[in-house]
C-alpha positions as CSV (number, residue, x, y, z in Angstrom):
1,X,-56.3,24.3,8.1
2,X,-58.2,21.2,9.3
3,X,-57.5,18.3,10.3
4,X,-56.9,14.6,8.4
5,X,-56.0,11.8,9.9
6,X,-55.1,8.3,8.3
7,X,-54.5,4.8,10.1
8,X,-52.0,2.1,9.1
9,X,-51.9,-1.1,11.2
10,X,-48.6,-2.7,11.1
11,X,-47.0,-5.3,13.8
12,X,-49.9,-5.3,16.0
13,X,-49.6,-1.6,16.3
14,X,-52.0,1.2,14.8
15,X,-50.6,4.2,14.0
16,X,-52.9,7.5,13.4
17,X,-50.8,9.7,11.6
18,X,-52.4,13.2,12.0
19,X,-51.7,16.3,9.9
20,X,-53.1,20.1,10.4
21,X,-54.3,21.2,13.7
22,X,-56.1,19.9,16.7
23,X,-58.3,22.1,18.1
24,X,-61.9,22.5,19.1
25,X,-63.6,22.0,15.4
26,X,-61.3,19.2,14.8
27,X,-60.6,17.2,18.0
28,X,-64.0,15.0,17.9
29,X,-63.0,13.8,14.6
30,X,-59.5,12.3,16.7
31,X,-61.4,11.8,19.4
32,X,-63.7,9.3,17.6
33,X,-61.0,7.4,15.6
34,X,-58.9,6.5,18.7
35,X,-62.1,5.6,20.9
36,X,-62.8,3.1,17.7
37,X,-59.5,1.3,17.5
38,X,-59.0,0.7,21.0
39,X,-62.5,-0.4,21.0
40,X,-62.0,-2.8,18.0
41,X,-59.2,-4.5,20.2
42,X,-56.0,-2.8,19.1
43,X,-53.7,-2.8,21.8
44,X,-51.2,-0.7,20.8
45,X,-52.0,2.8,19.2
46,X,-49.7,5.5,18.0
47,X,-50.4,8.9,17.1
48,X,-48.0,10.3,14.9
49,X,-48.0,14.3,15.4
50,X,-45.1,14.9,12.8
51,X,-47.2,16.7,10.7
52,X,-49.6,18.4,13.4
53,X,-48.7,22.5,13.9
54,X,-50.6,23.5,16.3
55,X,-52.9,21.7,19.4
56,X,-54.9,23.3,21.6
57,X,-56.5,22.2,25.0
58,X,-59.2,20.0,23.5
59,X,-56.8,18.5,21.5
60,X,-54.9,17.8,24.7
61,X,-58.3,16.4,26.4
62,X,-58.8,14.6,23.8
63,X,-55.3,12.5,24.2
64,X,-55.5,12.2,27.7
65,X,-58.9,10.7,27.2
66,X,-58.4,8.4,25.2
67,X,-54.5,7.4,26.8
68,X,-57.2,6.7,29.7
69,X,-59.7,4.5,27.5
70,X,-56.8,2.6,26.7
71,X,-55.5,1.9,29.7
72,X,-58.9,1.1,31.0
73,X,-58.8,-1.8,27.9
74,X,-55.2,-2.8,28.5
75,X,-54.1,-1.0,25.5
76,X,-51.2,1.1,25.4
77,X,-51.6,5.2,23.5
78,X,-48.1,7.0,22.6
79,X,-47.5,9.7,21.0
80,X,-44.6,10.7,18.5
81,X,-43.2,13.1,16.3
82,X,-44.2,16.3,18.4
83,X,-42.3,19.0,17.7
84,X,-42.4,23.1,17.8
85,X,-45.5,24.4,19.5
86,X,-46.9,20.9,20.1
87,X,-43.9,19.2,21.9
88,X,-43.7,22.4,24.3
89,X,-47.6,22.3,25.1
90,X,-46.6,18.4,26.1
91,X,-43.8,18.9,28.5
92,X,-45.3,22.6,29.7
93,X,-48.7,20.2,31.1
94,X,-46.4,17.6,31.8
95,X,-48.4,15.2,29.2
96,X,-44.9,14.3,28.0
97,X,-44.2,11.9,30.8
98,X,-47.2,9.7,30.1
99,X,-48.0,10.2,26.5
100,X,-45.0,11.0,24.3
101,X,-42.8,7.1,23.3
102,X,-39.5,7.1,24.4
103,X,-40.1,9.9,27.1
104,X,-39.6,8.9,30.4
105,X,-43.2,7.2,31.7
106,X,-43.9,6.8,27.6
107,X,-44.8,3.2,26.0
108,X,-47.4,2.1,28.5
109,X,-46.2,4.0,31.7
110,X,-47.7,2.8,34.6
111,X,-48.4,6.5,35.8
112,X,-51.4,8.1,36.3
113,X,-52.4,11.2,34.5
């Protein structure tokens, strides 16, 4: 299916809300809007995966990456709306804890992945 992705900035938060799947042709393309946000000074970036079926381990490196790039720029990464396939990838690595908002560790956990 692909991947699209579009940004909204809203409240000093920018939200990428991603639809299709993450995987190894599409990751890069994520990969390269979240480096440039939190590289343009937004502090707080969302990743909306409501609409995402299906992520595989690049997709994952790709978050944990860039959750890491922020941090390293005082910037916080979450992730919401994962559900289905995607949601138990999260928890089964244990990603939950430090990437998904409102999950214990979420919004800016101090944690280390």
């Amino acid at each position: 299916m692909g991947l699209a992705l579009h940004t909204t900035r809203q409240d000093g938060r920018a939200t990428i809300a991603a639809r299709g799947s993450i995987d190894l042709h599409s990751s890069e393309e994520l990969r390269e809007r979240l480096t440039e946000l939190v590289d343009a000074g937004e502090r707080e970036v969302v990743v909306d995966l409501t609409a995402v079926d299906f992520c595989d381990s690049s997709g994952l490196n790709v978050l944990v990456r860039a959750y890491k790039h922020a941090r390293a720029q005082n910037a916080t990464l979450t992730v919401t709306g994962a559900y289905g396939r995607v949601e138990n990838v999260l928890r089964t690595t244990g990603l939950d804890r430090f990437l998904m908002a409102g999950a214990a560790g979420g919004e800016g956990a101090e944690g280390r992945v």
